[in-house]
C-alpha positions, 0 to 999 in steps of 0.5 A: 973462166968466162960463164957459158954464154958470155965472153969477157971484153975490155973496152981497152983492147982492139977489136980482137978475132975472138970478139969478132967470132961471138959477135958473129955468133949471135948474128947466126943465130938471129939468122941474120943475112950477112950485111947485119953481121958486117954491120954489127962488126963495123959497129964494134969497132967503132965502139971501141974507137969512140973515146969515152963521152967528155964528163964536161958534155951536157949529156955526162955532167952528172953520169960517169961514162965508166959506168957503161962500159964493158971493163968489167962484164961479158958480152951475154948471148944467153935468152932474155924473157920477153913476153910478145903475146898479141891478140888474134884481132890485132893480127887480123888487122895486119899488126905485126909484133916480132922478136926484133932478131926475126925483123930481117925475115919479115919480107913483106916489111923489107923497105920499111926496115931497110928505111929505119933500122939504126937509121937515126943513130946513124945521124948521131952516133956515140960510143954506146949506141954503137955497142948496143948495134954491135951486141943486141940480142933481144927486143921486139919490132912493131908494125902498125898499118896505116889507119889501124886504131887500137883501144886497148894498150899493147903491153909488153914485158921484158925481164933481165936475169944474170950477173957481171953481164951486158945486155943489149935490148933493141926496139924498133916501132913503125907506125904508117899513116893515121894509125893509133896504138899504145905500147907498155913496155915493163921493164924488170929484173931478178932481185939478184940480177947484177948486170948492165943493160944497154936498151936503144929503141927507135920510133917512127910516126908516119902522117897523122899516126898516134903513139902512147908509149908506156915505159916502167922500170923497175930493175933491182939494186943491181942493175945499171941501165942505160937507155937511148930512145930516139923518135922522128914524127911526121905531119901531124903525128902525136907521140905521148911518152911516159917514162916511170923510172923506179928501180936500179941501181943506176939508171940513164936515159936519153931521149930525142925526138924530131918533130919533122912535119908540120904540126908534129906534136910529143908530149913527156911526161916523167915520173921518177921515185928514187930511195936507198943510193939510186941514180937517175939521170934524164935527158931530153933533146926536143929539136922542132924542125917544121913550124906549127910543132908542139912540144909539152914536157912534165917530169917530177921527181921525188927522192929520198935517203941518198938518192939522187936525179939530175935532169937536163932538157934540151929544147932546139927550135929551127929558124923555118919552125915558125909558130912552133909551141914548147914549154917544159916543167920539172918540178923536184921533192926532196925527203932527206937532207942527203938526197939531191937533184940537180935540173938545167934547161937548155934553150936554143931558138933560132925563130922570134916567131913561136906561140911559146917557149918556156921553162919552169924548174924546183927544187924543194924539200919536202914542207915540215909544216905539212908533214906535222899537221897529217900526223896530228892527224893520226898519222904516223911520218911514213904514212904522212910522207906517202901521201905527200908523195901521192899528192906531188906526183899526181898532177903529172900522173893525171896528164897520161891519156887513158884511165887505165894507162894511169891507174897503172902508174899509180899501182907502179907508184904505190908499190913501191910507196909501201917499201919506202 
């Protein structure tokens, strides 16, 4: 028997009237007015329509699609434990930080929802996206008004509880003309936890609007995670985005950002430290679609046992994105002979006139002559490994704006460094 607060589904079935009913169900209780709950339905069957993603697709060369479905877990209408706390200044200022489900009744944000909710996946919707818009329950809204600047980073944490469960998470930040703010999201789980967690969050960037956005996971063995992010910036709009990818049991994620306006600026940079069995799969689809935009991403992975990454960058400059500047770099250490990463840039410009384009990739294992000299130091191997470790990642680390923001990182880092 199904466990209250879940129904069981199966990616193989049609869209039945019992799954219809459970998805409506949760629409009532967000309150949702109607057009969302047709809109969630159309989502399901388009969910179930969509064929699983080729395993030849540059996306799902190295992720098996099968392990995001629904075969074998349950719709969850239970709560998640997020924790939304803002300060009464920010409030002052007119920033608005909601449970995603209560965006609906925000009337004074009614155009500007109406204008971004689900609209960038509706440019490019695939068979996950279309589930994560046909199930959410939890998440969060941001709004940030124009030429509103805070200093001290918002954070914000969720933390997924369950088992044999999807868990579907949306995030939806705005941010209007010259307003600055950064954002952590701490993303965790029970130890016990042994769900699937479906996370789609959508960013938009007004003119000359500043982002930092602070991503940490830190599931447990049991989680698989996939998480689709999408960004579109404006003139002169600057998104930092830090993805810090520690935990689970399998974890994707797949990143696009449009540079839309002139001298739109997005800067990633990806720390990821993997052990035991772990997955990680990154990509990043950079699309410069207006001239002067600027690009920079960093992302360094350090793996052991028989873990394994595989990052994949997509960089697209238009033909009219003239004077455009990208580079990426990812750099890979490998502790054990078992572990294994795989990196594929993707160019595509379709200008000669760019300040720059460039790419930069390593795989290496780990320097033996390194690790022998700091135990004849005293050492013993762990302790040498961990500051081998510390060393690789930092350069990547001391490019995040803010000493806070990046002493965070390191914390993150070294908690984890100790259970190595």
């Amino acid at each position: 028997m199904p466990k209250q607060g879940t129904i069981p589904i199966s990616p193989t079935n049609s869209a039945t009237a019992e799954i219809k009913n459970i998805i409506s169900d949760i629409s009532k209780q967000n309150e949702e007015p109607a057009c969302i709950n047709d809109h969630r339905i159309s989502m399901y069957e388009s969910y179930v329509k969509e064929p699983l993603p080729s395993r030849v697709s540059h996306l799902w060369r190295y992720s098996d699609p099968k392990w995001f479905e629904l075969e074998n877990n349950r719709i969850s209408i239970n709560p998640v434990s997020i924790s939304l706390n803002i300060a009464e200044d920010y409030v002052k200022k007119g920033i608005i930080l909601a449970p995603i489900k209560d965006v609906f009744k925000l009337q004074e944000m009614r155009e500007q929802v109406k204008n971004t909710f689900s609209q960038q996946i509706k440019k490019s919707p695939d068979k996950f996206s279309c589930l994560n818009d046909a199930t959410w329950k939890t998440g969060y809204f941001l709004y940030v008004p124009k030429d509103v600047r805070v200093v001290e980073p918002l954070s914000i944490s969720v933390n997924y509880s369950g088992s044999d469960e999807l868990i579907s998470t949306k995030i939806l930040i705005i941010l209007d003309e010259g307003a600055d703010i950064s954002v952590i999201d701490d993303i965790t789980s029970d130890a016990k936890a042994s769900i699937l967690v479906n996370l789609l969050s959508e960013v938009y960037l007004a003119e000359n609007s500043k982002l930092t956005y602070l991503n940490f996971q830190t599931n447990g063995d049991g989680v698989i995670q996939h998480c689709i992010q999408r960004a579109e910036l404006k003139k002169n709009a600057e998104l930092t985005n830090l993805i810090v990818a520690l935990g689970g049991k399998i974890s994707k994620t797949d990143i696009g950002v449009d540079l839309v306006g002139e001298n739109a600026t997005v800067s990633t940079y990806g720390i990821v430290l993997g052990d035991k069995s772990q997955k990680f799969d990154h990509h990043t689809t950079i699309n410069h679609d207006a001239s002067h935009t600027n690009s920079t991403l960093n992302f360094r992975v350090a793996l052991k046992d028989k873990s394994t990454s595989a990052y994949t960058g997509n960089l697209n400059i238009a033909h009219h994105a003239v004077k455009s500047d990208a580079i990426q770099e990812n750099r890979n250490l490998l502790l054990s002979e078992s572990a294994k990463a795989e990196s594929i840039p993707e160019l595509e410009i379709l200008t000669n006139d760019v300040i720059r384009c460039s790419h930069g990739v390593t795989v290496g294992q780990v320097d033996k002559d390194q690790i022998f000299y700091l135990m004849s130091r005293g050492l013993n191997q762990k302790e040498a490994e961990r500051i081998i470790i510390e060393g690789f990642l930092e350069p990547t680390i001391s490019r995040v704006p803010g000493d806070k923001l990046a002493e965070q990182i390191r914390q993150k880092v070294n908690k984890k460094l100790e259970n190595l």
